[in-house]
C-alpha positions in Angstrom: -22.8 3.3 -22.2 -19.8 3.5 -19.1 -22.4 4.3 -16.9 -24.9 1.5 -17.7 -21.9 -0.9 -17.5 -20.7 0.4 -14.1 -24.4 0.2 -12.9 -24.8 -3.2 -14.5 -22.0 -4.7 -12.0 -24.2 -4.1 -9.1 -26.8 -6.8 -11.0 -24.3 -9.1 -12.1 -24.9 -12.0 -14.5 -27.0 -14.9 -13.2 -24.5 -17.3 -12.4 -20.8 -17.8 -11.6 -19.7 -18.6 -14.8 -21.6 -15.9 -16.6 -20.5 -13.4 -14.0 -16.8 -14.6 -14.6 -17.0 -14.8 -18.2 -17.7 -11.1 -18.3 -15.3 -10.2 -16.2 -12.9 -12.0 -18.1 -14.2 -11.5 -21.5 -15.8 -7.6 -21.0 -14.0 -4.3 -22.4 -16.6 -1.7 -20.3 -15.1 0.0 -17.4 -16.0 -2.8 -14.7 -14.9 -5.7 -16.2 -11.5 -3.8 -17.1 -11.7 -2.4 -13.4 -11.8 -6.1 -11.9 -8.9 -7.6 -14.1 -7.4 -5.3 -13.1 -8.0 -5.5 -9.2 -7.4 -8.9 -9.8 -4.2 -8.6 -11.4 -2.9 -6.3 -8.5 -4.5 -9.0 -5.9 -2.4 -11.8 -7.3 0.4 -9.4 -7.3 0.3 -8.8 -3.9 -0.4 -12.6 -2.8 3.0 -13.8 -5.0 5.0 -10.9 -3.4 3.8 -11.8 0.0 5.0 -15.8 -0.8 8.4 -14.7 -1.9 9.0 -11.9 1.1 8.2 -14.8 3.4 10.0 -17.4 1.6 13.1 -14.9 1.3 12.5 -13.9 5.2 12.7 -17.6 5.8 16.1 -18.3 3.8 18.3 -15.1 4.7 17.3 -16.3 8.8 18.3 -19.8 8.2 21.9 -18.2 6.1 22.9 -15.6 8.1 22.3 -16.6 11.5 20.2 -14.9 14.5 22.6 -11.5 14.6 23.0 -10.8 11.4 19.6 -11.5 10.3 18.7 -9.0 13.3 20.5 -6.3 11.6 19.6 -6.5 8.3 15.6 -6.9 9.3 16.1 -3.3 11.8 17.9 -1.9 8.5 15.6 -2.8 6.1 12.5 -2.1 7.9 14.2 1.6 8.7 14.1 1.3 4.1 10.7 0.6 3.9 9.4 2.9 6.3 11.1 5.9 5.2 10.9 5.2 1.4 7.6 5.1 1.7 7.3 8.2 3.4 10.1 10.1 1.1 8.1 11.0 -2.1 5.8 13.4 -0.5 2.5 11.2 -1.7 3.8 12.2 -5.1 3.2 7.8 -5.8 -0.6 8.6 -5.0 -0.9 12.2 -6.3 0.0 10.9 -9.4 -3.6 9.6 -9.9 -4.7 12.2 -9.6 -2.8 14.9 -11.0 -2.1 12.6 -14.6 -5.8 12.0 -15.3 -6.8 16.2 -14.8 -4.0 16.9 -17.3 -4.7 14.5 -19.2 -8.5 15.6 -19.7 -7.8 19.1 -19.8 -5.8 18.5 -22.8 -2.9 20.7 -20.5 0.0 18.3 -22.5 3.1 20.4 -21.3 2.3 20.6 -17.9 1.6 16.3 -18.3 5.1 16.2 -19.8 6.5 18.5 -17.1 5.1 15.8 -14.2 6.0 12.6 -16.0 9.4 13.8 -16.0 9.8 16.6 -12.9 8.1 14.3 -10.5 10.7 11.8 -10.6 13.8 14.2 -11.2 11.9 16.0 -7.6 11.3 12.6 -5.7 15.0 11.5 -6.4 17.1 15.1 -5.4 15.0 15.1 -2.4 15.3 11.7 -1.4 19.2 11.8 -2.4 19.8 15.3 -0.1 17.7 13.7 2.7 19.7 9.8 2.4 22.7 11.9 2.7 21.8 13.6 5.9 20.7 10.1 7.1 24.3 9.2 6.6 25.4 11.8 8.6 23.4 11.3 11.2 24.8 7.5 11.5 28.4 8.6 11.3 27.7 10.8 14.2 26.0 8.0 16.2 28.1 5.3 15.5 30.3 5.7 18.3 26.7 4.3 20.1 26.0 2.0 17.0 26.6 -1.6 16.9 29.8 -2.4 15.6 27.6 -4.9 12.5 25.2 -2.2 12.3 26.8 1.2 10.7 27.4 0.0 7.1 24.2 -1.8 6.9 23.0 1.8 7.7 25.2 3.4 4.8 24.2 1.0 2.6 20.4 1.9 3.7 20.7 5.2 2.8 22.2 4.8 -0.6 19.2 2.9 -1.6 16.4 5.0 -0.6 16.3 7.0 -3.4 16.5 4.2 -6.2 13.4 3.1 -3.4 11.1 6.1 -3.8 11.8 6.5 -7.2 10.2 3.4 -7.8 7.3 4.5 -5.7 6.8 7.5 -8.2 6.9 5.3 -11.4 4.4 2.9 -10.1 2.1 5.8 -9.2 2.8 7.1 -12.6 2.2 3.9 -14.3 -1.2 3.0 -12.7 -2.2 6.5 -13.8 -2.2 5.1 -17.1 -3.3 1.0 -16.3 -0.3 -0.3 -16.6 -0.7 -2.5 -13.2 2.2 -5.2 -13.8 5.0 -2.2 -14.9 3.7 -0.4 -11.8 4.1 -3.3 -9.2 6.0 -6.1 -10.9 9.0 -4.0 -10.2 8.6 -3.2 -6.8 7.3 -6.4 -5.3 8.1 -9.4 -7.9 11.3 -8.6 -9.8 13.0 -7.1 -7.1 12.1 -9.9 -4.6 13.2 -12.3 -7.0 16.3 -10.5 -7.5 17.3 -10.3 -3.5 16.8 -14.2 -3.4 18.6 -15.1 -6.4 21.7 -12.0 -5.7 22.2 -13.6 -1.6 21.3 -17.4 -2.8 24.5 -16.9 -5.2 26.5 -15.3 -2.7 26.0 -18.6 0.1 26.6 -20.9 -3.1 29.6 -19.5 -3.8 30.6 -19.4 -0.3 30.6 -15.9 0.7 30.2 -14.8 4.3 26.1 -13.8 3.5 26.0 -11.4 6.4 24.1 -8.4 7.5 26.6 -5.9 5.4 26.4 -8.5 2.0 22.3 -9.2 2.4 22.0 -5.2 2.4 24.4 -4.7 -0.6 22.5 -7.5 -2.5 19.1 -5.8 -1.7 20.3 -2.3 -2.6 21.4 -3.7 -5.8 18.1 -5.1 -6.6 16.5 -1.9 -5.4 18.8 -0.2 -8.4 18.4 -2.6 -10.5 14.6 -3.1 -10.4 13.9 0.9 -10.3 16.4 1.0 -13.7 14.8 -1.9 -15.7 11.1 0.2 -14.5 12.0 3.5 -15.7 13.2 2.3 -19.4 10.3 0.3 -19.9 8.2 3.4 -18.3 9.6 5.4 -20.8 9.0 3.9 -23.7 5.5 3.2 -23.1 5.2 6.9 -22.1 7.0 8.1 -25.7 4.5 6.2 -27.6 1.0 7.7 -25.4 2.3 11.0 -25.5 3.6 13.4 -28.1 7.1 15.1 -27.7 6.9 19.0 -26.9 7.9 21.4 -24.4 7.1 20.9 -20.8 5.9 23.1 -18.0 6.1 22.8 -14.1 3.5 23.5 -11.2 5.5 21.8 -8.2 3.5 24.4 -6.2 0.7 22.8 -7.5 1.9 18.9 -7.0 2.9 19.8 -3.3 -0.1 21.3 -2.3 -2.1 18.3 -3.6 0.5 15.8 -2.8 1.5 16.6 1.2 -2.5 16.4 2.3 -2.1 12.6 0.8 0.9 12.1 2.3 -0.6 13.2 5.8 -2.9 10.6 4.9 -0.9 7.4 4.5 1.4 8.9 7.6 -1.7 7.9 9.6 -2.4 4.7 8.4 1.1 3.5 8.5 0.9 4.7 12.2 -2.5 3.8 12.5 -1.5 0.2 11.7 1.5 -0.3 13.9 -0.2 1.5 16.6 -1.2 -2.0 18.0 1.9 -3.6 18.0 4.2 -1.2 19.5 2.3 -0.8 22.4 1.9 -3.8 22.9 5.3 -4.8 23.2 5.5 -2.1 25.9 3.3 -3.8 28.5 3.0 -7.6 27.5 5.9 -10.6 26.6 7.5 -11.1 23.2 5.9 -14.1 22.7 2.4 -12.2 23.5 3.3 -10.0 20.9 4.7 -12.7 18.2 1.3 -14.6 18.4 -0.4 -11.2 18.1 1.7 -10.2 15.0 1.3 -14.1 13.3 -2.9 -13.1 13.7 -2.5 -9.0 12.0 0.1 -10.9 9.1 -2.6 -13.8 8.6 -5.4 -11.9 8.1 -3.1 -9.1 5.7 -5.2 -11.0 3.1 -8.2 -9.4 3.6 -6.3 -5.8 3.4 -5.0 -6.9 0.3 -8.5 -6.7 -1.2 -8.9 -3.0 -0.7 -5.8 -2.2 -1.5 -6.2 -3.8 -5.2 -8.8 -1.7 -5.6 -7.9 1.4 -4.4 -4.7 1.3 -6.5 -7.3 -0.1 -9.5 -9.9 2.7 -9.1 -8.2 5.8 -7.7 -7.0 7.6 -11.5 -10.6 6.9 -12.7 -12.3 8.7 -9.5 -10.0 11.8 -10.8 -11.2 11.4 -14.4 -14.7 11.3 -14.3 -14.6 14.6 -11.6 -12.4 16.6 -13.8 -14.7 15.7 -17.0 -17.6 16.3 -15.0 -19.8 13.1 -15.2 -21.3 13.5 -11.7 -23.4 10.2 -13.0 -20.6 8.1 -14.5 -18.4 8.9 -11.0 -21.3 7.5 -8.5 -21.8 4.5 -10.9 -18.3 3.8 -10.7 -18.1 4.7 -7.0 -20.9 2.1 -5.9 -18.4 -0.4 -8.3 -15.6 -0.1 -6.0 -17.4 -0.3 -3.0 -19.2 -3.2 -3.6 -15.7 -5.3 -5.0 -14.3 -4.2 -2.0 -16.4 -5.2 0.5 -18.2 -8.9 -0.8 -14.2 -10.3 -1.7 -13.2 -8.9 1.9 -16.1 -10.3 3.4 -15.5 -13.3 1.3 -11.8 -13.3 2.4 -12.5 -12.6 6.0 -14.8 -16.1 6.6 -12.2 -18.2 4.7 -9.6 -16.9 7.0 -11.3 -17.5 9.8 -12.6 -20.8 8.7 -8.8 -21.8 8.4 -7.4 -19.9 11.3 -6.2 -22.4 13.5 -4.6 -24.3 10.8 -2.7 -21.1 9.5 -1.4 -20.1 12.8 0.0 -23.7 13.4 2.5 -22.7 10.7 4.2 -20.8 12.8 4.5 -22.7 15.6 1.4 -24.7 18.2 2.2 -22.0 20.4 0.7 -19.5 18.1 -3.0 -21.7 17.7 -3.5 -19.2 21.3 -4.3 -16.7 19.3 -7.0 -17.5 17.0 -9.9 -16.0 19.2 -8.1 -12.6 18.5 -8.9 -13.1 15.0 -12.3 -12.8 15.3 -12.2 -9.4 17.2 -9.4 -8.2 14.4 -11.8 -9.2 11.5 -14.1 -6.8 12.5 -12.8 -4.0 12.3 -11.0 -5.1 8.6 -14.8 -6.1 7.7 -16.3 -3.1 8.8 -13.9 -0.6 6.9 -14.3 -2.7 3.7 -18.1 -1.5 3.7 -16.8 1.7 2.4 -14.8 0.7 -0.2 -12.0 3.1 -1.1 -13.5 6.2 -0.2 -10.0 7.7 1.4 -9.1 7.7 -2.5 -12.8 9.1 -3.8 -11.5 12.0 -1.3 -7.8 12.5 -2.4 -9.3 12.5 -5.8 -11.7 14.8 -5.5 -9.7 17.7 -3.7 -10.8 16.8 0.1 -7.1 15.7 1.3 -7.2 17.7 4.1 -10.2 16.2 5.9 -9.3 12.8 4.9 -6.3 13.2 7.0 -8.1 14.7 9.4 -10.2 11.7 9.7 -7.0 9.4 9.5 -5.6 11.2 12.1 -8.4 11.5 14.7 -8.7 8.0 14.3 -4.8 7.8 15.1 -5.5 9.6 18.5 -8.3 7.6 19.8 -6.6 4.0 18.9 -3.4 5.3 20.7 -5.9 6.2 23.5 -7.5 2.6 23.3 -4.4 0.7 23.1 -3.2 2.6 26.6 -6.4 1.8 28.0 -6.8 -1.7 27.0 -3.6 -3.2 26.4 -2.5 -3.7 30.1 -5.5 -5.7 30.9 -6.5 -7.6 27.9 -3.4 -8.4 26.2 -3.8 -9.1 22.1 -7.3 -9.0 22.4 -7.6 -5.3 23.7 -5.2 -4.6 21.1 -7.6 -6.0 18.6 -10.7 -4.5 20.2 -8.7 -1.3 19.7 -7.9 -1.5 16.2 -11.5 -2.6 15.5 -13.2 0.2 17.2 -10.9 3.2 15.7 -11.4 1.5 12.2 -15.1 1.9 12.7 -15.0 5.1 13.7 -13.0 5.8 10.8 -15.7 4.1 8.6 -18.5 6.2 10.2 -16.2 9.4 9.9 -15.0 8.5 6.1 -18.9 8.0 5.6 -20.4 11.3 7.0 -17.8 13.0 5.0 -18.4 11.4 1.8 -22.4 11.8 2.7 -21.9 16.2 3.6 -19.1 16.9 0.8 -20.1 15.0 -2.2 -23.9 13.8 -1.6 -22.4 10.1 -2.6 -23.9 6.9 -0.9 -20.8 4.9 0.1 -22.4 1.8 2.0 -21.8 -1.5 -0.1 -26.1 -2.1 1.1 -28.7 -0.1 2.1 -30.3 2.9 -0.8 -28.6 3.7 -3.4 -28.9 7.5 -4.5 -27.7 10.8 -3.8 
């Protein structure tokens, strides 16, 4: 029955209604999968209003300077945070659902509760070496910039933690604890802590708008791991618990090799970019990456939707239920993007005149970045079918040859074309990754991971 309801969302009802009824209304495994990749879209799109309208408030507040610092700081926070569990977040989904179905309960209870305890002494030991290492270069520091920095460091490890539990809750489907946390509530929290600090007349500097984003950090990651918790005590009985970080590191640093990549793979661009062309070259290049985020946002819904389920069906077995389910997630990934991609295009010029006329300039770069976003949708998550399924290491291998040749590109193109041979850059090293992500899949698993063309292993 899964796998005739997986297969039956590559037929879908006649008609929109229909189709959306049963996607509302259904309890199989796709119409859960897309509420649920809906849910996590919406997410995403509500965070992405308040980060912008927060960005927008704490510049007009705190003035050009401070505003400076506390950007540089918090970027440095969201960089390394992301970098600081290991891939432990992403692991998760994987590790959970093998215990899980091999009925292995103490080594489930020994994750829930060791990954987190890991992911926070690591963090904590390595924030406290950060804030060694800016005592020792302050004498070269701004004079606004060194407690920013300390206050940077002390929220890292509420930051990461976070990371873990949102891993640890989409494990088990719980998409709003996972990501309400992380990019609702504690959004909502830095805009209401600093909005109540300019009321009251405080001085809403770069030192205050840190300390009122580390306390939402805390705060946030707190409220998370109580309601975490409980909804863990009542899905899993009490007992003893056993601990296989051998295990959890070995699947968790190949992962972590793999988002390195993509992190670098996506500010590649950018940075060298602002090494041969203007700022205001690179500020209508970075308005065209950030307005077409949308279509990104699609394929990361349904990575973080799918990824726990790929694990599942591979440790029960179900060679048939996993390609039905596969082919479901690569083809909601690639029509919404597609989908996504033509709206944004159709309303380019208009969205970049929110930023400023200036920025209007760059709308024929749009076109050249879509492609690339377009083409890589046509494999759906497949990086997470590999992570899944034991294949870390050439997933990052793939991440990271595609890494190379869009530094190479950039070099080569940059100089000469500006933001569009940025784009061209981009476009052709996320093809490549597409063609490499598909040959894998293709050799290794004997999946078809196109979202057209004949279906069959």
């Amino acid at each position: 029955m899964a796998v005739m309801d997986a297969q039956s969302a590559t037929t879908p009802p006649a008609g929109l209604l229909a189709r959306l009824r049963a996607m509302l209304s259904g309890s199989g495994e796709a119409s859960v999968t897309q509420r649920l990749a809906g849910t996590i879209f919406i997410i995403r799109i509500l965070s992405a209003a308040l980060a912008y309208f927060s960005q927008v408030l704490l510049a007009r507040w705190m003035g050009g300077s401070d505003y400076g610092i506390y950007v540089y700081v918090w970027t440095w926070v969201l960089l390394l945070g992301s970098m600081m569990d290991f891939g432990i977040s992403s692991s998760a989904q994987k590790i959970i659902p093998e215990y899980r179905t091999r009925g292995e309960h103490a080594l489930l209870r020994g994750f829930l509760a060791g990954s987190r305890w890991m992911t926070f002494a690591v963090s904590a030991v390595v924030s406290a070496l950060l804030a060694g290492l800016v005592k020792l270069l302050s004498p070269w520091l701004g004079v606004g910039e060194v407690v920013p920095l300390y206050i940077g460091c002390v929220t890292l490890p509420a930051f990461v933690v976070a990371s873990t539990q949102d891993g640890i809750a989409r494990s088990h489907d719980w998409m709003r604890l996972g990501l309400m946390p992380q990019f609702i509530i504690r959004q909502s929290l830095i805009i209401g802590v600093t909005a109540g600090m300019f009321v009251l007349g405080f001085h809403l500097g770069a030192t205050a708008a840190m300390a009122a984003s580390a306390a939402a950090v805390w705060i946030a990651m707190i409220g998370q791991m109580v309601a975490l918790n409980r909804r863990l005590a009542s899905h899993i009985p009490p007992g003893p618990k056993a601990y296989e970080v051998g295990v959890w590191l070995s699947i968790s640093l190949p992962i972590l090799m793999v988002e390195g990549f993509y992190l670098l793979l996506s500010y590649t661009d950018v940075l060298v970019l602002q090494q041969y062309r203007s700022s205001e070259e690179v500020g209508v290049y970075f308005a065209v990456v950030k307005t077409l985020a949308l279509v990104s946002f699609v394929h990361y819904a349904m990575s973080a939707t799918t990824a726990h389920r790929f694990a599942e069906y591979h440790a029960l077995g179900d060679r048939a239920r996993l390609s039905a389910y596969v082919a479901h997630a690569i083809k909601w990934t690639f029509w919404p993007s597609l989908a996504a991609t033509i709206l944004l295009l159709a309303l380019g010029k208009p969205l970049l005149s929110l930023f400023g006329s200036q920025f209007v300039t760059g709308y024929d770069i749009m076109f050249v970045a879509a492609i690339g976003l377009v083409v890589r949708a046509a494999v759906g998550p497949v990086e997470r079918l590999l992570n899944m399924l034991g294949h870390q290491y050439v997933c990052a291998l793939a991440y990271g040859l595609s890494f190379v040749l869009n530094v190479a590109l950039c070099v080569a193109l940059v100089p000469r074309f500006g933001g569009h041979g940025a784009a061209a850059a981009t476009s052709i090293s996320l093809t490549f990754e597409t063609v490499l992500l598909f040959y894998i899949v293709r050799q290794r698993l004997g999946l078809h991971v196109l979202a057209f063309g004949k279906r069959g292993n």
